[in-house]
C-alpha positions in Angstrom: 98.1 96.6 96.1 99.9 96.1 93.1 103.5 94.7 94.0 106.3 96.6 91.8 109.5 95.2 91.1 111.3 98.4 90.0 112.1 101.6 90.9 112.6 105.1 89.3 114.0 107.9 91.1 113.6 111.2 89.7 115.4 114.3 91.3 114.5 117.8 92.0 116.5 121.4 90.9 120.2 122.1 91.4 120.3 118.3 91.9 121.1 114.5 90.2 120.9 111.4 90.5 123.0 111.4 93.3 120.6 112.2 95.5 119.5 109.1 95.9 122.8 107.3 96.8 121.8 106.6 100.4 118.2 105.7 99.4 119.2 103.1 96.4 121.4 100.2 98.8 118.0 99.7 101.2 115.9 99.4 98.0 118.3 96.6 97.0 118.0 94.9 100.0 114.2 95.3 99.9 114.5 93.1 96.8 113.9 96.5 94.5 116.1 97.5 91.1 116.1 101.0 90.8 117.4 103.8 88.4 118.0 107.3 89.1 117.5 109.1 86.4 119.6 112.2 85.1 117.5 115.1 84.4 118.8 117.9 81.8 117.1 120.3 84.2 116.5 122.5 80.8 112.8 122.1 80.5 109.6 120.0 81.5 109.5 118.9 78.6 113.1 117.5 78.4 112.7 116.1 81.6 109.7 114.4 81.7 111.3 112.7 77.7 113.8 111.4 80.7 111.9 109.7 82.4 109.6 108.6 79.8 112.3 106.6 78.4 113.7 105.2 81.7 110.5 103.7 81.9 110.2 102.6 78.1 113.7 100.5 79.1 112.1 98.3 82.1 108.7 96.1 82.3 106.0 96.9 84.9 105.3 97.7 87.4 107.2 100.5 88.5 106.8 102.8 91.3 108.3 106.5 90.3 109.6 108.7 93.1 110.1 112.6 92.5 111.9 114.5 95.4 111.0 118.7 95.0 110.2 119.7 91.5 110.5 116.0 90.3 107.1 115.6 91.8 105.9 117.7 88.7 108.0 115.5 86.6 106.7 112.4 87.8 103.2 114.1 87.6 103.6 114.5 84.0 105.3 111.3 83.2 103.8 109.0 85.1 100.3 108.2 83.0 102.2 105.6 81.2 100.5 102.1 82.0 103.6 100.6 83.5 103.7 102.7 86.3 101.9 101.6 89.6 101.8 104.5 91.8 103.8 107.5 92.6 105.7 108.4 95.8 106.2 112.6 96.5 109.6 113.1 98.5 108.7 116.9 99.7 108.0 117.3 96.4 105.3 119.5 94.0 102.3 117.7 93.2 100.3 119.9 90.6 96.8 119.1 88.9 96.5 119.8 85.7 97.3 123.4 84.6 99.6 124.1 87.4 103.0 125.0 88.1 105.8 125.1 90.6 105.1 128.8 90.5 101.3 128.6 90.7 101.4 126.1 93.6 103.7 128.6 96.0 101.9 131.6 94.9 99.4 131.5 97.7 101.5 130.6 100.2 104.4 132.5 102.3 107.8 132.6 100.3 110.1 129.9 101.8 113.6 131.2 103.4 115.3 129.5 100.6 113.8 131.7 98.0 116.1 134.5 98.5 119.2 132.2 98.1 118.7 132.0 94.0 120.6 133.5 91.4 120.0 133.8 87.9 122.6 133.9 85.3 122.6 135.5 81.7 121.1 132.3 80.4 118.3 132.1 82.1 119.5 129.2 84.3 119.5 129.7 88.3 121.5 128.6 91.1 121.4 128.6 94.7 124.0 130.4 96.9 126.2 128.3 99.6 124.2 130.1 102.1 121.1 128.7 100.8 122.3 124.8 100.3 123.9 125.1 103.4 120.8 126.6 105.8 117.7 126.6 103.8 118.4 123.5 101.5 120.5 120.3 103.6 120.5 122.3 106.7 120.4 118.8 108.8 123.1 117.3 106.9 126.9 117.1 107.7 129.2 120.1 106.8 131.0 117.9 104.2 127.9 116.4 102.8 126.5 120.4 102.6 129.7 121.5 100.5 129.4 118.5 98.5 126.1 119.9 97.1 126.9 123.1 96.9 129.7 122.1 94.8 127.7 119.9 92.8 124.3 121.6 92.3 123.3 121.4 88.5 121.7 125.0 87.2 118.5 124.7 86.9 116.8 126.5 84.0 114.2 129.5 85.0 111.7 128.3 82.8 110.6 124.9 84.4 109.4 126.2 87.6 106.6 128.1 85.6 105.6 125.3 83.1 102.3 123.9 83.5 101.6 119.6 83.6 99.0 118.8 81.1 98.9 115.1 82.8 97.8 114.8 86.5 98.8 110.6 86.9 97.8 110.9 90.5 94.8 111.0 89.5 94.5 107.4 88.4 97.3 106.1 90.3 97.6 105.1 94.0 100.2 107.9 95.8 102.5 108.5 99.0 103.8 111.5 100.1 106.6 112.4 102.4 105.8 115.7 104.3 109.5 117.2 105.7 108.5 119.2 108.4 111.7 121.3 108.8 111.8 122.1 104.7 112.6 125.8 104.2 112.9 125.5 100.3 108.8 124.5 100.0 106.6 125.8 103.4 105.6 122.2 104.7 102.1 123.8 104.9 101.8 123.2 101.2 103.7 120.0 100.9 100.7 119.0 103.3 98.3 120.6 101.1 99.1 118.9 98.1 99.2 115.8 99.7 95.4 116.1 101.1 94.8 116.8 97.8 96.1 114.4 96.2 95.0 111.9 98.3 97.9 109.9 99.2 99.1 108.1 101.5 101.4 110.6 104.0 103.6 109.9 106.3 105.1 113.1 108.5 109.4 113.2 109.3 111.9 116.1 111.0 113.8 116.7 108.3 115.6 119.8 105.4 114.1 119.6 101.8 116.6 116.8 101.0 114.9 114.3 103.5 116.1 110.9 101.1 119.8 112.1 102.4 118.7 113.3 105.5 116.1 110.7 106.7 117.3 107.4 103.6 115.8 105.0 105.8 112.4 106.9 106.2 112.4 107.5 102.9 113.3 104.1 101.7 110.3 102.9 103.7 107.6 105.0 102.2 108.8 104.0 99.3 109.5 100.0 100.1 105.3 100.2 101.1 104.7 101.9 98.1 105.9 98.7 95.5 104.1 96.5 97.8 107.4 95.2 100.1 107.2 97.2 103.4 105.5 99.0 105.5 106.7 102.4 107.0 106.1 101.1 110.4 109.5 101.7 111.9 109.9 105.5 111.9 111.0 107.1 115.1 108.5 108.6 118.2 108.5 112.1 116.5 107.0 111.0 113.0 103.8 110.5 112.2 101.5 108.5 109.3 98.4 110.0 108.0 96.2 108.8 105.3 
């Protein structure tokens, strides 16, 4: 296993780099420098630029991490030569050709569907019942207000563009299934992990399991640049390959 020295963190929709605040301190201590990016959130290709240029910034190798749809980000991005493998925090995995939209149409509409709203611009954002039950139901009441307050629209348009790049492909991969995610069914997180073939470890945990579950997490992704091992996760988890 190739052993990384650096870290970038890529978040999902109505999200930013803040997502990662409990995740980044236990990376430090594992003897990791990380970056969370800030993602426009107005298209793949804007997001994925990035990315791209958080990694042109830092020598290899480096380990990206996408939580929710910055799993198609990282997807797309992550072909560059620097990067050693990619870690999937309940996050979209597509092949090439696919879509956050393609990937859940074969599977039963998750409960935090129903929560979006679209505006005149063709951005979206969720409603307080939806962060607050469906998205960070597991978190505290001031840490759910916090993100509802916070959430960054999200533009339409990204959850039906297609990846072109499938880095998995060539690149060793971990994926963190949350099994109490009601914004993607954790039947499919599963699913795309299989099919990626990573590495899979199995928590009780909302979509937003880096808040939720930071030392989890943090471990999956510790393994991943070659300093840890997910080994101390509690009775009611489980590792896969």
């Amino acid at each position: 296993m190739t052993k990384a020295s650096y870290v970038i963190l890529v978040h999902g929709a109505w999200a930013d780099g803040s997502s990662w605040s409990k995740v980044i301190p236990l990376l430090l201590d594992g003897g990791l420098r990380a970056t969370a990016v800030q993602l426009p959130l107005t298209s793949l290709t804007d997001d994925v630029a990035t990315v791209k240029r958080a990694i042109a910034l830092e020598d290899g190798p480096i380990i990206l991490v996408g939580h929710s749809y910055g799993g198609v980000v990282i997807t797309q991005a992550g072909g560059d030569s620097k990067v050693a493998g990619l870690v999937y925090i309940a996050a979209f995995a597509p092949d090439v050709g696919q879509s956050v939209g393609s990937l859940g149409a074969n599977v039963e509409p998750a409960p935090l569907g129903s929560e979006v709203r679209p505006d005149s611009q063709g951005f979206l954002k969720l409603t307080e019942s939806g962060v607050k039950n469906d998205f960070a139901q597991d978190l505290t009441p001031t840490e759910k207000s916090i993100l509802f307050a916070a959430q960054a629209p999200t533009a339409a348009a990204v959850f039906g563009a297609n990846v072109s790049v499938a880095s998995w492909k060539d690149k060793p991969s971990w994926y963190l299934v949350a099994t109490a995610d009601r914004a993607i069914p954790p039947s499919l997180e599963r699913a795309m992990a299989k099919a990626i073939n990573a590495k899979t470890v199995e928590i009780t945990s909302s979509h937003v399991a880096m808040l939720a579950r930071p030392k989890e997490a943090a471990n999956l992704i510790l393994e991943a640049a070659g300093r840890g091992s997910p080994s101390k996760f509690g009775t009611e988890d489980r590792l896969t390959r």
